[in-house]
C-alpha positions in Angstrom: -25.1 -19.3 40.8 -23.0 -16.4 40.0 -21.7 -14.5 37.0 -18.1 -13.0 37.1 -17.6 -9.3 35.8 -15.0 -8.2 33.8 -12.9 -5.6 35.4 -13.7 -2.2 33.7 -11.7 -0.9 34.7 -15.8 4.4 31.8 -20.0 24.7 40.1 -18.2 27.8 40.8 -14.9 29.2 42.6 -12.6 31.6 42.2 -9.8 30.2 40.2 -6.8 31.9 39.6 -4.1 30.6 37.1 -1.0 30.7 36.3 1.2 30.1 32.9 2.8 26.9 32.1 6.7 27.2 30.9 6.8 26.1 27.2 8.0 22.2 26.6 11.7 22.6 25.4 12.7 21.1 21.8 11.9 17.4 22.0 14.4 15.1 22.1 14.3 11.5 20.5 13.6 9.3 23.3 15.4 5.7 23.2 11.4 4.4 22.7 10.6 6.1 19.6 10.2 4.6 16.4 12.2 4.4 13.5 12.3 7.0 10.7 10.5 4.5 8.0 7.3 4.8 10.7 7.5 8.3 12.0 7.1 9.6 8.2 5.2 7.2 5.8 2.5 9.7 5.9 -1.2 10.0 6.8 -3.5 9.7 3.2 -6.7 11.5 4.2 -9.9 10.6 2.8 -13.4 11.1 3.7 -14.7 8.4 6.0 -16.8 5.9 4.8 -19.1 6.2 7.8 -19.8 8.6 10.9 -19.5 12.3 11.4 -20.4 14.6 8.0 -16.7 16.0 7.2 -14.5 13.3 9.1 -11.7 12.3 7.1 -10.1 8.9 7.7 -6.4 7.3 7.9 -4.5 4.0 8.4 -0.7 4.0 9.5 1.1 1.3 10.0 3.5 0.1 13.3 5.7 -2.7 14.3 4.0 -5.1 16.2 7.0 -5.6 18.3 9.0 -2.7 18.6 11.9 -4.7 19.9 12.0 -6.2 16.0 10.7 -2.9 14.0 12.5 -4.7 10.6 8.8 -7.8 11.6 5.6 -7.7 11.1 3.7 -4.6 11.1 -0.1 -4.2 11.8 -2.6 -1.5 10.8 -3.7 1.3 13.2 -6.9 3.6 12.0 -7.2 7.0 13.1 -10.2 9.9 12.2 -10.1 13.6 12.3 -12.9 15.6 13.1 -11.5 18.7 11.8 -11.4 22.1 13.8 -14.2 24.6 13.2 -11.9 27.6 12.6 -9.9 25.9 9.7 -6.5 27.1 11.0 -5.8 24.7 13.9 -2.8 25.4 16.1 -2.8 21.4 16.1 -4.4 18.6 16.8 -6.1 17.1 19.8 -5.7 13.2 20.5 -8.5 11.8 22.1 -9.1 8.1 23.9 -12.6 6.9 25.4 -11.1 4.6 27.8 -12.2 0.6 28.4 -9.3 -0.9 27.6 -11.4 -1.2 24.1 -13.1 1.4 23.6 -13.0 3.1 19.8 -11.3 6.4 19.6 -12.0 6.0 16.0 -15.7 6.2 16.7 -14.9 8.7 20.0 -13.9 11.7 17.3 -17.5 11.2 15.9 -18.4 12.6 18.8 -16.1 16.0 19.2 -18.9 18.4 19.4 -19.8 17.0 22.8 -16.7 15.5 24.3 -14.8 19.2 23.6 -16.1 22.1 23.8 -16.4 24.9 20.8 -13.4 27.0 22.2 -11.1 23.8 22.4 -12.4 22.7 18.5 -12.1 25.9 16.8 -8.2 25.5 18.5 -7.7 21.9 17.8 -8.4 19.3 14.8 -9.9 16.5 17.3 -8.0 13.5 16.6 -9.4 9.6 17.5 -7.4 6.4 16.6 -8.4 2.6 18.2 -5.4 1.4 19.9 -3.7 -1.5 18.3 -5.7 -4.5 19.0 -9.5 -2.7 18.7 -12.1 -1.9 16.2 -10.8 -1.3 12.8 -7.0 -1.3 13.7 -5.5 -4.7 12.7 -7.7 -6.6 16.0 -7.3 -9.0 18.6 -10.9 -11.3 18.4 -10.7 -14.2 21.2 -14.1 -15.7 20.7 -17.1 -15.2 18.5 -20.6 -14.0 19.7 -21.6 -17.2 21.4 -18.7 -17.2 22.8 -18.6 -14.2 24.5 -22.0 -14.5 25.5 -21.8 -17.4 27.3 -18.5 -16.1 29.0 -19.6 -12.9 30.2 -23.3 -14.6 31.3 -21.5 -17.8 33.0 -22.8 -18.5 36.4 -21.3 -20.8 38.7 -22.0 -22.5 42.3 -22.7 -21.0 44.8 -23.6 -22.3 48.7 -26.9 -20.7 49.3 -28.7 -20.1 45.4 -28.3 -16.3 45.7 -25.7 -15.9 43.5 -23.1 -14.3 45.2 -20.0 -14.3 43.8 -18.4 -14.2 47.5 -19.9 -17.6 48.3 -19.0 -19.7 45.2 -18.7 -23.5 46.2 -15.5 -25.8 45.0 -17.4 -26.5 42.1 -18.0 -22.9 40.9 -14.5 -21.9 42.0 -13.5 -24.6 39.7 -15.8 -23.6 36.8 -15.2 -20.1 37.0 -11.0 -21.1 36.3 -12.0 -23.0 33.8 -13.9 -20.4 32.2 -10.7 -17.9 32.3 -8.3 -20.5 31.0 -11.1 -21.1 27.9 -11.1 -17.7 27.2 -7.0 -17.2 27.0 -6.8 -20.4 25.0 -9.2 -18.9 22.6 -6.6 -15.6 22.1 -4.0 -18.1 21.9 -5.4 -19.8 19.3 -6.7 -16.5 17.4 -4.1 -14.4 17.5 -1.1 -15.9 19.3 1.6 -13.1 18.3 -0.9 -10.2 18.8 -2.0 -10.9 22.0 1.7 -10.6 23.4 2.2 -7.0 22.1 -1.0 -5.4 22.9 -0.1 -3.6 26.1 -0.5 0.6 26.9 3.4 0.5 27.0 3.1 -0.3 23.1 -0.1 2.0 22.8 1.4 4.7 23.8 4.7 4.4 21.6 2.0 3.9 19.0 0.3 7.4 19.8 4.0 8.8 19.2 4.4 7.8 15.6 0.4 9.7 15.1 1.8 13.0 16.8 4.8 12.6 14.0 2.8 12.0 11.6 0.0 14.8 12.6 3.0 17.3 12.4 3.1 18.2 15.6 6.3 18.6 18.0 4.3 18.0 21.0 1.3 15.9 22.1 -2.0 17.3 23.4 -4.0 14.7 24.2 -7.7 14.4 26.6 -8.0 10.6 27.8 -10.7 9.6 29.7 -11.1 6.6 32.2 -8.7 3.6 30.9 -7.2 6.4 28.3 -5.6 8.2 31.8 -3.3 5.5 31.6 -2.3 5.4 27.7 -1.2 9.6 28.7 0.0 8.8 31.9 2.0 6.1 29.8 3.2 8.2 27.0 4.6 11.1 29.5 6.7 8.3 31.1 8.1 7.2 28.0 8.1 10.6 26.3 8.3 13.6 28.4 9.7 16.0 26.2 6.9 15.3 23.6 4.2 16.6 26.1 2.3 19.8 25.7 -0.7 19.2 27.9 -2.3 16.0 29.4 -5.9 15.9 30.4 -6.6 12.7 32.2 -10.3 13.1 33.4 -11.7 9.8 35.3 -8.0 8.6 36.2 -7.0 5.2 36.6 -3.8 4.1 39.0 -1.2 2.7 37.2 0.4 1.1 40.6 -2.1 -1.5 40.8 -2.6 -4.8 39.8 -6.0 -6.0 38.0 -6.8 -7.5 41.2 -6.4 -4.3 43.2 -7.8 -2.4 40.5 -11.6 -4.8 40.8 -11.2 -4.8 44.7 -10.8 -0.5 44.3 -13.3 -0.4 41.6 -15.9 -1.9 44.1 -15.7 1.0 46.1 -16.5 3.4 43.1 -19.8 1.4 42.3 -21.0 1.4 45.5 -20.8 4.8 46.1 -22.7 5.5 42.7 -24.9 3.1 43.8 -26.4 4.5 46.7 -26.6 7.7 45.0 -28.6 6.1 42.3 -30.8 4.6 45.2 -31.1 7.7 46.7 -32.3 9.3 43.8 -34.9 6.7 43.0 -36.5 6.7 46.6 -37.0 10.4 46.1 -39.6 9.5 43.0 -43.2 8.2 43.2 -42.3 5.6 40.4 -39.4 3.8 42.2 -39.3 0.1 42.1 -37.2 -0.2 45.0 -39.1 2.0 47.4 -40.8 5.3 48.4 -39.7 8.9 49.6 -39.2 8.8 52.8 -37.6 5.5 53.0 -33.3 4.6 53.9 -31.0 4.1 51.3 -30.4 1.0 52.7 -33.9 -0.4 52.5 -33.5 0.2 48.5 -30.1 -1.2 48.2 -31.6 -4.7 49.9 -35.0 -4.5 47.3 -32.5 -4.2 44.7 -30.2 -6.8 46.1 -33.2 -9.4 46.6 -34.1 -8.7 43.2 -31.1 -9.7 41.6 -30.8 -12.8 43.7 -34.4 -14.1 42.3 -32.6 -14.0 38.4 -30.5 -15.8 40.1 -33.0 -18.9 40.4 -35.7 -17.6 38.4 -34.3 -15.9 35.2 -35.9 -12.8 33.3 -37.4 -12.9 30.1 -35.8 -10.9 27.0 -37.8 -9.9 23.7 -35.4 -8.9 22.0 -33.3 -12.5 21.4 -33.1 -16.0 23.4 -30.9 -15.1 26.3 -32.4 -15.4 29.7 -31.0 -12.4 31.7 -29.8 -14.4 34.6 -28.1 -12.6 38.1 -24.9 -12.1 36.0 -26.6 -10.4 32.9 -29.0 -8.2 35.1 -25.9 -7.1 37.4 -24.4 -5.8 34.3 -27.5 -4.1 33.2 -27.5 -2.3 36.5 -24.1 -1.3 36.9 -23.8 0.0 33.1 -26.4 2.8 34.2 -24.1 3.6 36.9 -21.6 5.2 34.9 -23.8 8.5 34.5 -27.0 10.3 35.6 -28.8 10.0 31.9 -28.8 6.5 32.3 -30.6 6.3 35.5 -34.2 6.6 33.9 -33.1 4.1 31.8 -32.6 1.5 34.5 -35.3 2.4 36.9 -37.3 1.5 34.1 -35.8 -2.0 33.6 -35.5 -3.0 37.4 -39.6 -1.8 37.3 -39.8 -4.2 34.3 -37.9 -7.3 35.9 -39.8 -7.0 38.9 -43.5 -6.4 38.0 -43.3 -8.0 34.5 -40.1 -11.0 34.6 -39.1 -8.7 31.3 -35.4 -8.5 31.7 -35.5 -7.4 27.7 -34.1 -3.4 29.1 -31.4 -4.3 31.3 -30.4 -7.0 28.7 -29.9 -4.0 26.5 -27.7 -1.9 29.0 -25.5 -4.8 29.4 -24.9 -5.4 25.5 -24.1 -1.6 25.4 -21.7 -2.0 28.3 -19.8 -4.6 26.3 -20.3 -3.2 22.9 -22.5 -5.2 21.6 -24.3 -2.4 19.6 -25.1 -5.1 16.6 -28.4 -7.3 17.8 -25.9 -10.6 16.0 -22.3 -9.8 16.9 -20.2 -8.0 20.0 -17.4 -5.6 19.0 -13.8 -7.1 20.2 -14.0 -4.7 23.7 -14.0 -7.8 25.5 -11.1 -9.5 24.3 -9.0 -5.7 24.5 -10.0 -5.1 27.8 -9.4 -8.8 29.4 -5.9 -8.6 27.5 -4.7 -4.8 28.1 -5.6 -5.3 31.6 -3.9 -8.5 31.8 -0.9 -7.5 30.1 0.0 -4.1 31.8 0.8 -5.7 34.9 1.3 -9.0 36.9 -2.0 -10.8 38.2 -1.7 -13.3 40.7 -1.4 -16.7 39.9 -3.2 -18.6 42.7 -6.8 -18.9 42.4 -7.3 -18.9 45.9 -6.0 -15.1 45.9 -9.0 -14.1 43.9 -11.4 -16.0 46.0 -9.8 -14.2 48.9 -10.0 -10.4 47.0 -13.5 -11.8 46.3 -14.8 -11.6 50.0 -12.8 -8.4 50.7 -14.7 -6.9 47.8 -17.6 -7.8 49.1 -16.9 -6.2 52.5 -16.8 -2.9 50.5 -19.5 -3.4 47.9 -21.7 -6.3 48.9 -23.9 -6.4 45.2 -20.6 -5.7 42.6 -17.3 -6.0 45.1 -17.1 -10.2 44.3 -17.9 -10.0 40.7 -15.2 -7.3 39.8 -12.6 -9.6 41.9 -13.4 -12.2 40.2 -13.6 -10.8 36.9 -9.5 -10.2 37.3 -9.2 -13.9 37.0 -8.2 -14.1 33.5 -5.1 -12.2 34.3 -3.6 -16.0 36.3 -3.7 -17.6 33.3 -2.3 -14.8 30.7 0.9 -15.8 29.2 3.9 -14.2 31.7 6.0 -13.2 28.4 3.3 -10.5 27.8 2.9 -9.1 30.7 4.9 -5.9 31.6 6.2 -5.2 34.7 4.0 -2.6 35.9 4.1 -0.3 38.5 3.8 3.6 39.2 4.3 6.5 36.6 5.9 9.6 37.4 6.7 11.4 34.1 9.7 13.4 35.4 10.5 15.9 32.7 7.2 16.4 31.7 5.3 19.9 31.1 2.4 20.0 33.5 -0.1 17.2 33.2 -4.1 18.0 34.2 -5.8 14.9 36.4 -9.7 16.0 36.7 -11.4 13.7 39.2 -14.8 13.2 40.2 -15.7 12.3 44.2 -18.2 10.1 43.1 -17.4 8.8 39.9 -18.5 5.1 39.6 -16.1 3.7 37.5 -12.5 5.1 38.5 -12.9 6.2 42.3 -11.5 9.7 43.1 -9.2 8.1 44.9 -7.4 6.8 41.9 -7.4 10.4 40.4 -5.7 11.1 43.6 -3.1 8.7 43.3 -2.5 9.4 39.8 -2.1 12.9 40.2 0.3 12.2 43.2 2.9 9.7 41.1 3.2 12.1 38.2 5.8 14.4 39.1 4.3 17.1 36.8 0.7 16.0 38.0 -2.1 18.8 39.3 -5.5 17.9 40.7 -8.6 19.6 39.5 -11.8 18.3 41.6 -15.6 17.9 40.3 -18.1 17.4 43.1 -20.5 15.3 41.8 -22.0 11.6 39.7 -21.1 10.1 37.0 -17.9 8.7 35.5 -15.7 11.7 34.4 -15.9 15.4 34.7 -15.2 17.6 31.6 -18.7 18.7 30.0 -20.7 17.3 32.8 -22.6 20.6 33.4 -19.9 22.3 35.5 -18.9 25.6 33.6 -16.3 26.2 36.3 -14.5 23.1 35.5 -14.9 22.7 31.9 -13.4 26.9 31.7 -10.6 25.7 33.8 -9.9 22.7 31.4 -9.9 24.7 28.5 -7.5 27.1 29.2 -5.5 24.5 29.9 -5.4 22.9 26.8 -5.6 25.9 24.4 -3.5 28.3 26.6 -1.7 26.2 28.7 -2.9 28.1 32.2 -2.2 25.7 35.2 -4.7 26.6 38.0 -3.6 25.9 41.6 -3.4 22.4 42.6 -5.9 20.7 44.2 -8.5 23.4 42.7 -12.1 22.1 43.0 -15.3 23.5 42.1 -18.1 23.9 44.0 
């Protein structure tokens, strides 16, 4: 049996700087809105939940900006406003997923930015159109989506490796992708084909008008590299400064981007295995043993859920291989979490208690309510799906499926697989893709990590190489992203970029 992942797609040196040239007067690009959207107005009020002093806004955009004079939807936005009380502007943040709550990431601006950068900056969150509180895209409801994201299917030898998947689970796991788009279909059949970064980012541009601010400065992290990196293509002249920290690559197909991604988690991986081995309370070895004896304990205890489920206290799903594989790669994304899933691999194996890594799953899809999911899972299934073309051929994705797991033998098939939806996403929604180069453009900050889990350096990279304005700046270390990670040299280097607009050298790295 198998369970299919949905792609995700989440120290000191001399640095010397130099000034960036000032953005010239923007221009009105042939993508912006109309007037009647770029000045309705933004009617603060203080938010009904979240951060003491937070004031709260909706605005509202076309759905299709082909038709502005159709239907419009809702977009919610929060400020978190600056410390000093005399911004020079306003800072628009992004968490990433596709799905992921700016709205909710503003809450958090006294630890995503640092107090220089706030005392400079109202921080600034909005959920793209489709998420949260902005008028949403819901494909299924919570049964739904549990039983989609724990599926398993057949596989030849009972392990439940997704590179091994029999004609039958092959078969079941299509059927499983075209269930879910039917589902959006039949939910939200008009908003589903307008939900791509392209319109995201044209969104974002009617919030800078309406924040009062000529140019954008913006920090997106993860999938929110690509909303910037999106919004410089189709706006240059409206860019003051980009930070794009944990950088997607815009050139690659959904497929690519699970068969890359494989490569990230395995790297975090072994560094998480490496860091357990080195305690007396591992459950997957001792100090002194390889990283590769830990990575087959783990392995072999994932393929017992497989057969034999885990228990769970905390509601009636059995955490199956798929569930627990989740649970495992959701502490991945940083170092604080690693505690956390030490503690639940110790539980599945001496106890059967999957209840732990049941709970790092549900907060890797959002499901922060015991009875209900957020919609993350339809947003990122349909952003992903709709930004460029997937293949269309299941056999492709069995193919990816085994390269995957060449790279990364425990995640590699599931994030393949996971793409799937993408062949069955209607082709009128879907957006040409490709790279973006910005040309125009003030500089444009990517920060990568070399061993970020999530978005491989390499992306950060590639993303940094396509934008014509694009600089590298390097963290050396875990974890998905690299601003406030505990590296002052990096997080000093970011911040006189965005309040000062100092461009260090690129390729810069700390260490």
């Amino acid at each position: 049996m198998a369970g299919l992942a949905a792609v995700a797609v989440l120290t000191v040196s001399g640095c010397t700087g130099q000034e960036a040239e000032g953005p010239e007067e923007a221009s009105a690009p042939s993508d912006a809105a109309p007037e009647e959207f770029t000045e309705q107005g933004l009617e603060w009020s203080a938010c009904e939940e979240g951060a003491s002093g937070t004031e709260c806004a909706t605005f509202e955009v076309p759905l299709d900006y082909d038709e502005p004079e159709g239907e419009r939807i809702d977009i919610a936005v929060k400020r978190f406003p600056s410390a000093s009380g005399d911004p020079a502007g306003s800072l628009v943040v992004n968490p990433g997923g596709p799905g992921g709550s700016g709205f909710d990431f503003a809450d958090a601006a006294p630890f995503i930015t640092s107090d220089e950068v706030r005392s400079n900056f109202d921080v600034v969150g909005f959920d793209p159109r489709g998420v949260g509180r902005s008028t949403p895209l819901t494909c299924m409801d919570t049964d739904g989506i549990d039983e989609y994201l724990g599926a398993q299917y057949d596989t030849e030898d009972g392990t439940g490796d997704a590179a091994a998947l029999t004609e039958e689970g092959v078969s079941e796991a299509a059927e499983s992708s075209r269930e879910f788009v039917a589902a959006c279909e039949e939910q939200a059949p008009e908003l589903m084909m307008h939900v791509g970064t392209e319109n995201v980012a044209r969104d974002m541009d009617v919030l800078r008008a309406l924040l009062g601010d000529d140019q954008l400065t913006y920090m997106g992290a993860s999938y929110g590299t690509h909303i910037g990196a999106q919004y410089a293509e189709q706006f240059p002249d409206r860019v003051r400064a980009l930070l794009l920290d944990g950088a997607v690559d815009p050139s690659q197909t959904p497929l690519e981007a699970g068969v890359a991604q494989a490569t990230g988690f395995e790297t975090a991986l072994r560094a998480f295995v490496d860091d357990c081995l080195g305690r007396e309370d591992c459950p997957l070895g001792g100090p002194g043993e390889e990283t590769e004896d830990g990575v087959q304990a783990l392995t072999g205890f994932l393929e017992g859920t497989a057969e034999q489920p885990l228990g769970n206290t905390g509601d009636d799903r059995e955490v199956n291989r798929a569930r627990a594989e989740l649970g495992v790669m959701a502490a991945l994304y940083s170092e604080d979490f690693w505690e956390r899933v030490r503690e639940g691999i110790a539980s599945g194996m001496e106890r059967g208690d999957g209840t732990v890594l049941m709970q790092l799953a549900d907060d890797l899809y959002s499901r922060g309510d015991p009875a209900a999911y957020e919609n993350s899972t339809a947003m990122l299934s349909a952003v992903n799906c709709s930004d460029s073309p997937g293949p269309r051929d299941v056999d492709v994705y069995e193919e990816a499926a085994g390269t995957a797991g060449e790279e990364s033998p425990l995640f590699g098939p599931g994030l393949a697989w996971g793409a799937l939806t993408c062949a069955f996403w209607p082709e009128e929604a879907v957006s040409e893709g490709g790279e973006l180069t910005a040309e125009g453009a003030a500089p444009i900050m990517v920060l990568g990590t070399t061993r970020d889990s999530a978005t491989p350096y390499a992306w950060s990279e590639a993303l940094a190489e396509q934008l014509d304005p694009g600089f590298l700046l390097t963290r050396d270390g875990d974890g998905h992203t690299g601003y406030l990670m505990g590296d002052p040299c990096i997080d000093g280097i970011v911040d006189d970029y965005l309040v000062d607009l100092t461009v260090p050298e690129d390729g810069m790295a700390c260490a």
